[in-house]
C-alpha positions in Angstrom: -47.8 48.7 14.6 -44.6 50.2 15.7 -44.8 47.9 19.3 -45.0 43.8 19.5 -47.3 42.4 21.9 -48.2 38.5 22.7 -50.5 37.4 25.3 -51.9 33.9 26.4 -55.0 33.9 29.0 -54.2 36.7 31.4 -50.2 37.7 30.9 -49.2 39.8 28.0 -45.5 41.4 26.8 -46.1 44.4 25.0 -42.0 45.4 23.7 -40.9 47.9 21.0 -40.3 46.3 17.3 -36.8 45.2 18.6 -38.4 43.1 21.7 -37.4 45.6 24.2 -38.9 46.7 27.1 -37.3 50.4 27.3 -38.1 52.3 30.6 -40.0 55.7 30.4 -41.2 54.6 26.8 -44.7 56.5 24.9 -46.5 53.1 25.0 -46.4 52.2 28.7 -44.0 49.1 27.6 -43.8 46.2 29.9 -44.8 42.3 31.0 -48.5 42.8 32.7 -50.7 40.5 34.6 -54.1 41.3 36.4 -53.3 45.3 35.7 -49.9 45.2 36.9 -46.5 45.9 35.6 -44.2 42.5 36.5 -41.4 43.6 34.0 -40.7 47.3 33.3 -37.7 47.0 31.9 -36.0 43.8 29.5 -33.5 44.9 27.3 -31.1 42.9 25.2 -27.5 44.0 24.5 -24.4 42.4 22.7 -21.3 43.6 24.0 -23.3 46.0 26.0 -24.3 47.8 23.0 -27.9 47.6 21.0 -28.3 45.1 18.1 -29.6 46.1 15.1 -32.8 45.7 13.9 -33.1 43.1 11.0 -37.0 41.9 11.0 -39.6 41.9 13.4 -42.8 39.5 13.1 -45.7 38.7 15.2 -47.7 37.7 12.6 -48.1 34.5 13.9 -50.0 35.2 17.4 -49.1 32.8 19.2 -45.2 33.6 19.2 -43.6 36.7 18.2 -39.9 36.4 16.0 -37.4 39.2 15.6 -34.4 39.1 13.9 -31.2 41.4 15.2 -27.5 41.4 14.5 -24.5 42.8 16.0 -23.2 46.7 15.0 -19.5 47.0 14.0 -17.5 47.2 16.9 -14.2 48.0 18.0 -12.5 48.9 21.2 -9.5 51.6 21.5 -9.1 51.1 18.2 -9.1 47.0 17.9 -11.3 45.4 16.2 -14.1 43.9 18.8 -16.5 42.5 16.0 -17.5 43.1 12.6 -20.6 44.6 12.2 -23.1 41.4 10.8 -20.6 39.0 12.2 -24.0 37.6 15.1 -27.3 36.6 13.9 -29.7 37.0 17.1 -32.8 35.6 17.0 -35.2 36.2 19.7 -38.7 34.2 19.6 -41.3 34.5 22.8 -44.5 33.0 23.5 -46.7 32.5 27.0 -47.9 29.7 28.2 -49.3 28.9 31.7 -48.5 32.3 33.4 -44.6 31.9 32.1 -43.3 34.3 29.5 -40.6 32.4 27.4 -37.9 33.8 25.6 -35.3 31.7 23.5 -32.5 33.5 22.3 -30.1 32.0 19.4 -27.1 33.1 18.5 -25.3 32.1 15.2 -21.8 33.3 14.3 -21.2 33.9 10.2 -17.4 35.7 11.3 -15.4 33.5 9.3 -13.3 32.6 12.5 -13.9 32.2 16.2 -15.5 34.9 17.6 -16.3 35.9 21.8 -18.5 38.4 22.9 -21.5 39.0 25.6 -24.9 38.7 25.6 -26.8 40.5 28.1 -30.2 41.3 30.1 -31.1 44.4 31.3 -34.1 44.0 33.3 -36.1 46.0 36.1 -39.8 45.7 37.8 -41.7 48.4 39.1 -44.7 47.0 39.7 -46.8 49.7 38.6 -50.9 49.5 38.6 -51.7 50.1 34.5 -53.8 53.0 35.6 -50.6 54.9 37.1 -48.0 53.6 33.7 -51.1 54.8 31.5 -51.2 58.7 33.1 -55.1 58.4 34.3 -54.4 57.9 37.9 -52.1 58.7 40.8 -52.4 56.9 44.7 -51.4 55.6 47.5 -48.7 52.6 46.4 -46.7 49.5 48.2 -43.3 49.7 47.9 -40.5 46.9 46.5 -39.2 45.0 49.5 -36.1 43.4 47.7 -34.5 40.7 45.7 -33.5 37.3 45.9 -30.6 36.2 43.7 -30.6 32.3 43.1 -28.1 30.0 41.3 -29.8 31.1 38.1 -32.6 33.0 38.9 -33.7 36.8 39.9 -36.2 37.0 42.0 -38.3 40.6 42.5 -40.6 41.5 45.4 -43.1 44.2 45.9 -45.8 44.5 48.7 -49.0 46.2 47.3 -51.2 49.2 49.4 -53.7 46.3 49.2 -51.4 43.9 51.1 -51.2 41.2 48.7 -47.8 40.6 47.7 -46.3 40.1 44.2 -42.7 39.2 42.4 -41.3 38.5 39.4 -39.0 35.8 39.0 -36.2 35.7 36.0 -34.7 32.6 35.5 -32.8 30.9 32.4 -30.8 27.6 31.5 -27.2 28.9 30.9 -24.8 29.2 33.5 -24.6 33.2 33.1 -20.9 35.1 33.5 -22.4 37.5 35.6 -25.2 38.7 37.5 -25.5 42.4 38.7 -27.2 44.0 41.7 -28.9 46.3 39.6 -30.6 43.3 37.0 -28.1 42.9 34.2 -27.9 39.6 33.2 -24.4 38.9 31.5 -23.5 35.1 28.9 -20.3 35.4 27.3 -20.5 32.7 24.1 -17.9 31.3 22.1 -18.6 30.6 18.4 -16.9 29.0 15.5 -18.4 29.8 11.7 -21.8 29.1 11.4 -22.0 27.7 14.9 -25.1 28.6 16.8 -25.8 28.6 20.5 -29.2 28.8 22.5 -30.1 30.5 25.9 -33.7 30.8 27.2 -34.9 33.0 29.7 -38.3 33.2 31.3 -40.2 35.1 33.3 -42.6 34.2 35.9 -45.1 37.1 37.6 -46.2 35.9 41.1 -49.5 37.1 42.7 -50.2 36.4 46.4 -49.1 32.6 46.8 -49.4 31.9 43.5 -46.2 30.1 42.4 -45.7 27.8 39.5 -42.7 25.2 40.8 -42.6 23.0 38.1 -41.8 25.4 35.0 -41.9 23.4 31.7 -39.3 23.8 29.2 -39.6 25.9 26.4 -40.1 23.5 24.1 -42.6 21.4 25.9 -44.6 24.8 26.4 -44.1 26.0 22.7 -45.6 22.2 21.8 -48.3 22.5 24.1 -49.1 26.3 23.2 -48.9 24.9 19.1 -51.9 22.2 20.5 -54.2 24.5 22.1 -54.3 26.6 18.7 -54.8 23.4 16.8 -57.5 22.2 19.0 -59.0 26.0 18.4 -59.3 25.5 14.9 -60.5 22.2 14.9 -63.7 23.5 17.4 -63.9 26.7 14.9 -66.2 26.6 11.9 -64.2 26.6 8.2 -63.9 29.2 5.7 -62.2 28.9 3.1 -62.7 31.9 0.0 -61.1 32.2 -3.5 -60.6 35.8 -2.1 -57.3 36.2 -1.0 -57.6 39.1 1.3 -61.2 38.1 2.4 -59.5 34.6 2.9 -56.6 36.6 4.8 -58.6 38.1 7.0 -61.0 35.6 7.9 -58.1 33.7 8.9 -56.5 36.6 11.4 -60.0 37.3 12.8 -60.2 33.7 14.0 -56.2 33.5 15.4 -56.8 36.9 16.6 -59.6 36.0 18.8 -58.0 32.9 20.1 -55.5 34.9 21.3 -57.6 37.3 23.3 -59.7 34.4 24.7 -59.1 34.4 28.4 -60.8 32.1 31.4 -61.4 34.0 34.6 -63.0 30.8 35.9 -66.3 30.9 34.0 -65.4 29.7 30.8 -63.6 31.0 27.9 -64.3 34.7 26.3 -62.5 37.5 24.6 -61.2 40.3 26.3 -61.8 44.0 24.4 -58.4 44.1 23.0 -54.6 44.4 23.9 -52.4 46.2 25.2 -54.8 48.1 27.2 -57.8 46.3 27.8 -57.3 42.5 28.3 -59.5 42.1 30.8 -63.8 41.4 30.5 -65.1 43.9 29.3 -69.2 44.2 28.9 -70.4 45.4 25.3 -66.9 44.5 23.6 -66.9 40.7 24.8 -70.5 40.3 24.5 -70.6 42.1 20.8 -67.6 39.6 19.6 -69.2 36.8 21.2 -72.2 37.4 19.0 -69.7 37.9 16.0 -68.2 34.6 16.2 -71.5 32.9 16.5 -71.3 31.3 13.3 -67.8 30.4 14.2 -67.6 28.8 17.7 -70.7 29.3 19.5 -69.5 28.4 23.0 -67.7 31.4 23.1 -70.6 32.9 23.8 -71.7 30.5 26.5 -68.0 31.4 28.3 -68.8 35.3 27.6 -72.2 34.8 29.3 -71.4 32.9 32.1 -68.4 35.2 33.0 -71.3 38.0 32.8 -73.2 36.6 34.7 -71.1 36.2 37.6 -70.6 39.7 38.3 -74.0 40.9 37.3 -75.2 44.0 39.2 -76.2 43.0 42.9 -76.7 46.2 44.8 -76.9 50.6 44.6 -73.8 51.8 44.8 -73.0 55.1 42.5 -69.3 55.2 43.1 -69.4 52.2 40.6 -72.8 53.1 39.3 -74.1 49.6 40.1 -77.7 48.6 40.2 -79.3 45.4 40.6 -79.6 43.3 37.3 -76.8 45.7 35.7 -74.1 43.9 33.2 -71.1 45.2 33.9 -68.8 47.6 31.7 -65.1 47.0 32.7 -63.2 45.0 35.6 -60.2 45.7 36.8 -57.6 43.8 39.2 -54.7 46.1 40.3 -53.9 47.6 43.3 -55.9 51.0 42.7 -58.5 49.0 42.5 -58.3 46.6 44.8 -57.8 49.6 47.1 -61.1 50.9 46.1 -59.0 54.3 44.4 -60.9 53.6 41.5 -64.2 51.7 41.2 -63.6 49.2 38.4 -64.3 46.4 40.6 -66.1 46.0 38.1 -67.3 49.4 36.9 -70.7 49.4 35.5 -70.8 52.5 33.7 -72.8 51.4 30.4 -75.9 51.3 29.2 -76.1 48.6 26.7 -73.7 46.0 28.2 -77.0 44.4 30.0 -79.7 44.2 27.0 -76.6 42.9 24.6 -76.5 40.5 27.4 -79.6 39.4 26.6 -79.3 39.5 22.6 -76.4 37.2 23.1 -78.3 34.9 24.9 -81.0 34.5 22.6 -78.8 34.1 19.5 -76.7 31.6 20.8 -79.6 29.6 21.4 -81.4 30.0 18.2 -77.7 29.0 16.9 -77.4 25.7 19.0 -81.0 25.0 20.7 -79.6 24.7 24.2 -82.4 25.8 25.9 -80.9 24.3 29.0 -78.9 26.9 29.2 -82.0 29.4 29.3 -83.0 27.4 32.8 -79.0 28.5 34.0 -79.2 31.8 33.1 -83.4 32.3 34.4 -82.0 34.6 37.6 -79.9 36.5 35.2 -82.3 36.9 32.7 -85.3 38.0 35.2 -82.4 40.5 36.9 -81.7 42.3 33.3 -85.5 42.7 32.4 -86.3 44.2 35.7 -83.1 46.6 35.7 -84.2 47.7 32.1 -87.5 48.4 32.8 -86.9 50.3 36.2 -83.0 51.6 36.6 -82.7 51.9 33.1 -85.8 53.8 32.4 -86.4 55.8 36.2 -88.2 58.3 34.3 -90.9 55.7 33.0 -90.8 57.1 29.6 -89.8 53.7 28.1 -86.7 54.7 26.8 -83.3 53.4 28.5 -80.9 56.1 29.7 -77.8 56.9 31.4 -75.9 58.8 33.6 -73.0 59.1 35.6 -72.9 59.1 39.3 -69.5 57.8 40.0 -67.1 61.0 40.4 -64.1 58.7 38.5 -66.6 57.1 36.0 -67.5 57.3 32.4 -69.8 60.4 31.5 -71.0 59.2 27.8 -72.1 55.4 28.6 -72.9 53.6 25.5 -70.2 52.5 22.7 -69.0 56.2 21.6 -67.5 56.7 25.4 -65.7 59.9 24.6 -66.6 63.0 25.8 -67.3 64.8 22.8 -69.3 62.0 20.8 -72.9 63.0 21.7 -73.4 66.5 20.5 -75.7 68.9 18.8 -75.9 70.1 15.1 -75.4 73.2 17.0 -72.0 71.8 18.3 -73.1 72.0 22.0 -72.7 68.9 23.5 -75.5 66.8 25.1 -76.2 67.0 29.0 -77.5 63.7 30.9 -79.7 62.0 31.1 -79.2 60.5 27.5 -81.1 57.8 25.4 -79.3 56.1 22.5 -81.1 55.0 19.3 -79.0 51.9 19.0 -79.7 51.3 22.9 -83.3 51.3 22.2 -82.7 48.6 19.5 -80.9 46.5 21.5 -83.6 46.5 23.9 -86.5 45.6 21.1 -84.2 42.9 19.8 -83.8 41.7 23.6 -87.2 41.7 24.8 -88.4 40.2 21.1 -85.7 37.7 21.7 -86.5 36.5 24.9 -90.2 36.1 24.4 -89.5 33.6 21.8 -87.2 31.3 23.9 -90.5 31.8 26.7 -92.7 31.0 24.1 -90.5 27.3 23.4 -90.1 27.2 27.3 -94.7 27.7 27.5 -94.3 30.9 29.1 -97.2 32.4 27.5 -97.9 35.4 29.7 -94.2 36.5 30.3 -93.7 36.3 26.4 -96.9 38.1 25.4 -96.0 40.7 28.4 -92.4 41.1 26.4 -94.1 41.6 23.3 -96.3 44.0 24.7 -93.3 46.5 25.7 -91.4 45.9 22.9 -94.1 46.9 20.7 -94.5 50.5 22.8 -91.3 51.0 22.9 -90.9 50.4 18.6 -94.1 53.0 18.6 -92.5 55.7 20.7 -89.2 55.4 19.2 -90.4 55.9 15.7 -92.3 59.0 17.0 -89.6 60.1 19.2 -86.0 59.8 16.7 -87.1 60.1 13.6 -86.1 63.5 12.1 -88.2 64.0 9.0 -86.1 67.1 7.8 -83.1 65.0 7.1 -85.1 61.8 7.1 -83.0 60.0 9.7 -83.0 58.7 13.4 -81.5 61.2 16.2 -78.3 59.8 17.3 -79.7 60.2 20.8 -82.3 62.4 23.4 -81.0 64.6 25.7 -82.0 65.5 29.3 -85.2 67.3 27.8 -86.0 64.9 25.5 -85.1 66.9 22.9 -83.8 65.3 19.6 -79.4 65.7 19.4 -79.8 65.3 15.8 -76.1 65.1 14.4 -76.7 62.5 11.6 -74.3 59.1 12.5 -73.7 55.8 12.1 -75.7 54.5 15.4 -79.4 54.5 13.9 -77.6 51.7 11.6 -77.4 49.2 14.2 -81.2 49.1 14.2 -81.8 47.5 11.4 -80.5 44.2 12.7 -83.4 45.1 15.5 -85.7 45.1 12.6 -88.0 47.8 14.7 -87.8 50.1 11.5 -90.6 50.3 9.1 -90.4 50.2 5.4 -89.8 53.4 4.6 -87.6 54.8 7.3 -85.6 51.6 6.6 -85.0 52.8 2.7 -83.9 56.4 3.9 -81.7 54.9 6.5 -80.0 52.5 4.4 -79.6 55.3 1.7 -77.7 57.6 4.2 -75.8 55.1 5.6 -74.1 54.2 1.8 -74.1 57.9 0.9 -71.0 59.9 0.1 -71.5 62.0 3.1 -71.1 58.8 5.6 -69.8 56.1 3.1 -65.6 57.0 3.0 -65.3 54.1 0.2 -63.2 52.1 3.3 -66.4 52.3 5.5 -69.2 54.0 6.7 -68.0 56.6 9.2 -69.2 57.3 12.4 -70.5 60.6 12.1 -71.4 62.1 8.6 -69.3 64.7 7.0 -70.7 68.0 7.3 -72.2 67.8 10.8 -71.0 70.3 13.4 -68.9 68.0 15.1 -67.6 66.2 12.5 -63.4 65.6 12.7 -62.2 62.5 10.4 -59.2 62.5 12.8 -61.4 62.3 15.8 -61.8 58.6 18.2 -65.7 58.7 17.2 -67.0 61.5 15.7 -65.8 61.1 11.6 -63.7 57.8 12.3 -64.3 54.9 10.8 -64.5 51.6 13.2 -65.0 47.5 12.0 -67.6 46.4 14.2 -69.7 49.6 13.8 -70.0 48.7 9.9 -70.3 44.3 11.1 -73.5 45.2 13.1 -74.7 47.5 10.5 -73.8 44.7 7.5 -75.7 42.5 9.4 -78.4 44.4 9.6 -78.2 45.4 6.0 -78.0 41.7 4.9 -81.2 40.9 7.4 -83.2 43.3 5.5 -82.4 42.0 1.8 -80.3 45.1 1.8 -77.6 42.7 0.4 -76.4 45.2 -2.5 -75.9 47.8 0.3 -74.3 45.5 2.8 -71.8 44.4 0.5 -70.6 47.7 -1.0 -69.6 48.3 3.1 -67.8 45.1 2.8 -66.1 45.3 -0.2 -64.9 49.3 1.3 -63.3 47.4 4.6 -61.9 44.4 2.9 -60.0 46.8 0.8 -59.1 49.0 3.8 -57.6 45.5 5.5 -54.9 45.1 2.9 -53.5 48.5 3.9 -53.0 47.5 7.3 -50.2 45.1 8.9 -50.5 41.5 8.4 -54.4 42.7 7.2 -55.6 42.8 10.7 -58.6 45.5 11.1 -57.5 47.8 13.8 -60.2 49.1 16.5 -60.9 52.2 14.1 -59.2 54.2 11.8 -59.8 57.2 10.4 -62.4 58.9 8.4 -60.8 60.3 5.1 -62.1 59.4 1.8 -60.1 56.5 -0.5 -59.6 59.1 -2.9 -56.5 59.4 -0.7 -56.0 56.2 -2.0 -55.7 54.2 1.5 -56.7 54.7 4.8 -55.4 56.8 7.0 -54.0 55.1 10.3 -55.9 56.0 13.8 -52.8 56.8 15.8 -53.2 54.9 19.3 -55.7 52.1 18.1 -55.9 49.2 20.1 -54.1 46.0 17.3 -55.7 42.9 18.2 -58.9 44.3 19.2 -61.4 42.0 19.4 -64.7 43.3 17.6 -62.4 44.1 15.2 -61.0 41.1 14.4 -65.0 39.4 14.5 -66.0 41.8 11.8 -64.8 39.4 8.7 -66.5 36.2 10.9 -70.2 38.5 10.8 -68.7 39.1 7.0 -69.2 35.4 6.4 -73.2 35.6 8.3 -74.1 38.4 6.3 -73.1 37.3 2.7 -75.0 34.2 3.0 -77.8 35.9 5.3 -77.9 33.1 7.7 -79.8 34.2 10.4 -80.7 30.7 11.7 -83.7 29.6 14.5 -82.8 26.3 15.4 -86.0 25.8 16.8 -88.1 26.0 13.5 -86.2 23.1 12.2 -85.3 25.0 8.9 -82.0 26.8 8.0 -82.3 29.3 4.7 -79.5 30.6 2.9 -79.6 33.3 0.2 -76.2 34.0 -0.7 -74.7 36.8 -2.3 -70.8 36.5 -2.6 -69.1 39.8 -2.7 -67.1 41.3 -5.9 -64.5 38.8 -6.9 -65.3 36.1 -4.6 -67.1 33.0 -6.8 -66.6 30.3 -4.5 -67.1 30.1 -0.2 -66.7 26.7 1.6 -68.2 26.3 4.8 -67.2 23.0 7.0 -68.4 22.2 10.1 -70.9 24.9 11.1 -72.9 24.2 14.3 -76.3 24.6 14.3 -78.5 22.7 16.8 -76.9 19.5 18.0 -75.0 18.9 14.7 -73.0 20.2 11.8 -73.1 21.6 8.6 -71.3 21.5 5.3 -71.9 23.1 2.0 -70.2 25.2 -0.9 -71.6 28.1 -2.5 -70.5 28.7 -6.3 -71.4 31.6 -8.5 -72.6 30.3 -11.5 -73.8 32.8 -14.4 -76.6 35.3 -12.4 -77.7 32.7 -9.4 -75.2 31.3 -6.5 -75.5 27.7 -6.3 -75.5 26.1 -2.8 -74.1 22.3 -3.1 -74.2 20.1 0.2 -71.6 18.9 1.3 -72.9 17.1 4.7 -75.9 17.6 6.5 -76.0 16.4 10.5 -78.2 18.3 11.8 -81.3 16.8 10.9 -82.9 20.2 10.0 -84.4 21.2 6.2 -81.9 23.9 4.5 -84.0 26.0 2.4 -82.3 28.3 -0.2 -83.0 31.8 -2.0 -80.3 32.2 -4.2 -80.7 33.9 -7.5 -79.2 37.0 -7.6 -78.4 40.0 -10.1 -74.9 40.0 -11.8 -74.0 43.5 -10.6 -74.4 42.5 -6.8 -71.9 39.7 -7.6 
């Protein structure tokens, strides 16, 4: 990544490499909460000249470190300071709405040395829509500044009349203060003498305020004890793989750094910089990736759902009754209703994940309890699947856009261009989506068998009932014998948009698929034509539309291939699913700090590595869940907690002979156990068993799976 970006709940600092905040910058840099811009400008200076760039590191999410020093300098010809004479470390962390930035300085110069430090900062408040290029409007204006024994205070009153500011303070008496936001320390050093100032930075929403600021080194301890307490609630992996092992352990950091709490519980936000905010399919899709990890994840993600489920008809935000929302926003555009992401319900397969998630997290923990909260919900989905989803009655769920500033392509491949012909001609609206369809057989399966543990015969049969039409007609209706494949999707005249790509594959974990069409699939899917060696791609080479370069149309993206591996693994496709993993576990040690980016791009490993996606969202939260459904689908655990049994049959990828779990929840206890590779068989040993259910194990396996 050639930007730095930290975040904590709601408040993110997204800088350039040298922790600046540069005005008028490519990447929209800045200091955002709730969609706004509370610092557009924060840049460091010695001397009132740019340090140079030593090291840069954010590697550890929940703090980012850079390391600068000082350029030579002289002034009319004296010397001002020898270049390398100032070590400058900067290190910055969130915590509770406050950005923190400590700032050490450390003189090598072999005698004393004085010189500035100093703060350039500026606010413009800006809505992300507007710093992003999508939108213009109608804006508040800044109504001042308050300067304070050692603070900066900015103020801004929004078109939606809710007031905000942003106020700088720090804990050294500072030289100088100017009108315009420089913030000036003038520091005396000795030889290897060092010297600390901390600034931070408060944003201020409405009458918000936060008067009691805590240090920075009471927040950095509390910040270290929230990440502690995460992994000690997360389920342990621990590999003989290093760069499995490496990525396993940024998926689960990554994650806790996206987690954010709007009030309903914790969940993770689609990805930063751009979308740190709920976010229907992306949320609900890592929830359900993290299952084996930390299963009330999902109960946060559902709950927060929930609360802004679908209540009435409104198009400009194509709403519906029952409908799970796509995206939320909370800036001024949209608080002034100049965009309708309040929330925006634009997709068609945020509301049957919904329901998917739901079910798995109970057959995970056996909270059925929680099936009595969610009851309204879950009636709600059902009824706006079977009649807003499907107006035409044909028993296929489609979508299109009403809302003049919405989304016109509606499931996970947004972008304009993604549904289109073998002819090249892009698809008109109304639209059905294979993988849609899957999602709702896997939903409507899923909730009849929490009805049938709940003695809700008739409701469950009746769920049955449509899920078995719906598995008819879509067999009838996708299937394309000449390339023996599913449609990616129907168009407006039902006819078949039969580009071969990589949606059909996230059917198989709906297991609506016979035998046979299941084998042709899974053949495609691992072909040269869609298999790049790093991943399966998105669309297969040779199609009309294909572009390797393209956002979904020949790119290659994490979670697409997770939902696919699991699916691969839930059919005893296990050779299958892990030649995909062993392609993207690969591709991970190519990329900074081997953290999966959202996508990247479709070229072939002959390249010999992966090509780079050039605007990807890094963290991105699907992404970084893709080694956690790794972990499921090499030891195909695809528990019911309500059968009382657990099964296991293992198949550890290439190079991997040994995988510790500890601590997996399943039902109302936990679960330990190792799994060796021993000769042609992997050996499950027990560690500890508090669950009180039977594990059952399948293990033997053939020597050239692994």
């Amino acid at each position: 990544m050639d930007y730095r970006v930290i975040k904590e709940n709601d408040l993110f600092l997204l800088t350039d490499q040298s922790g600046n905040i540069t005005e008028n910058h490519q990447y929209g840099l800045g200091l955002y909460k709730k969609d706004t811009r509370f610092l557009s400008k924060f840049h460091l200076k010695i001397n009132g000249e740019d340090p140079v760039l030593l090291s840069s590191r954010a590697d550890e999410n929940l703090l980012a470190t850079i390391l600068l020093t000082n350029p030579h300098m002289e002034k009319e010809g004296e010397l001002a300071l020898w270049r390398e004479s100032v070590e400058i470390e900067r290190k910055r962390f969130i915590y509770e709405g406050v950005f923190y930035e400590k700032i050490k300085l450390k003189s090598y110069f072999p005698k004393k040395i004085s010189f500035t430090l100093s703060i350039q900062a500026d606010v413009d408040f800006n809505d992300m829509f507007i710093v992003r290029g999508f939108q213009t409007g109608n804006v508040g204006k800044r109504t001042g500044q308050v300067e304070g024994e050692s603070s900066l205070t900015y103020t801004y009153e929004g078109a939606d009349k809710i007031k905000r500011a942003t106020q700088l303070s720090w804990d050294k008496k500072a030289s100088h203060v100017h009108e315009q936001g420089e913030i000036t320390f003038s520091f005396e050093l000795n030889h290897q003498e060092e010297e600390e100032v901390t600034l931070m930075v408060q944003p201020q929403i409405g009458e918000e305020r936060n008067e009691d600021i805590l240090s920075a080194n009471q927040a950095l301890s509390l910040l270290t004890q929230s990440y502690k307490k995460w992994e000690k609630s997360s389920t342990k992996v621990t590999t003989d793989h290093p760069t499995m092992q490496r990525l396993i352990t940024r998926g689960l950091n990554d994650l806790r750094v996206l987690l954010t709490d709007v009030g309903f519980g914790a969940f993770p936000v689609a990805g930063l910089p751009w979308f740190g905010v709920p976010f229907g399919r992306d949320s609900l899709i890592a929830a359900l990736q993290m299952l084996a990890f930390n299963p009330e994840v999902a109960k946060g993600t559902l709950r927060t759902m929930a609360a802004y489920q679908g209540t009435a008809n409104d198009p400009w935000r194509d709403e519906q009754p029952g409908k799970i929302m796509h995206e939320i926003r909370y800036g001024e555009l949209a608080n002034t209703n100049q965009i309708p992401f309040t929330p925006y319900y634009g997709t068609i397969d945020a509301t049957p994940l919904f329901l998917i998630l739901l079910t798995e997290y109970v057959k995970w923990t056996g909270d059925l309890q929680f099936v009595n909260e969610m009851q309204v919900n879950i009636n709600a989905a059902l009824t706006w699947i079977n009649e807003y989803g499907d107006q035409d009655g044909d028993l296929f769920l489609e979508y299109h856009q009403e809302s003049s500033k919405g989304i016109a392509n509606q499931g996970w491949k947004d972008s304009g261009d993604s549904i289109v012909h073998r002819s090249g001609e892009y698809a008109k609206t109304p639209i059905a989506l294979a993988e849609v369809q899957g999602y709702v057989y896997q939903a409507k399966m899923g909730i009849a068998s929490l009805y049938d543990q709940l003695n809700k015969t008739n409701e469950a049969n009746c769920l049955r009932e449509e899920a078995k039409r719906l598995r008819e007609k879509f067999n009838e209706a996708f299937w394309m014998e000449d390339v023996s494949f599913y449609a990616i999707a129907l168009d407006e005249n039902k006819e078949q948009v039969g580009t071969v790509t990589s949606n059909p594959g996230h059917v198989l974990l709906a297991e609506m698929m016979d035998e046979e069409k299941l084998n042709k699939v899974t053949e495609r899917l691992v072909s040269d034509s869609m298999f790049s060696g790093y991943g399966i791609r998105t669309m297969a080479q040779g199609e009309a539309g294909y572009n390797p370069m393209s956002y979904h149309d020949g790119s290659i993206w994490p979670h697409d291939n997770s939902l696919i591996v699991l699916g691969l693994s839930k059919a005893y496709k296990q050779k299958e699913a892990n030649k995909v993993m062993k392609g993207l576990i690969h591709a991970a040690e190519h990329f900074e700090y081997d953290r999966l980016p959202e996508l990247f791009c479709g070229y072939s490993n002959k390249l010999g590595k992966p090509v780079k996606y050039p605007v990807a969202c890094s963290p991105q939260a699907w992404a970084a869940g893709t080694p956690l459904a790794f972990v499921q689908a090499m030891l195909r655990l695809f528990p019911d907690s309500t059968a009382g049994t657990i099964q296991l049959n293992p198949v550890l990828i290439d190079g991997m002979n040994e995988l510790h779990v500890e601590d997996l929840t399943v039902g109302n206890g936990k679960l330990s156990f190792i799994v060796k590779k021993e000769q042609s068989e992997s050996v499950i040993y027990m560690k500890e068993n508090t669950t009180g259910y039977e594990l059952l194990s399948s293990c033997k396996v053939e020597n050239h799976l692994g």
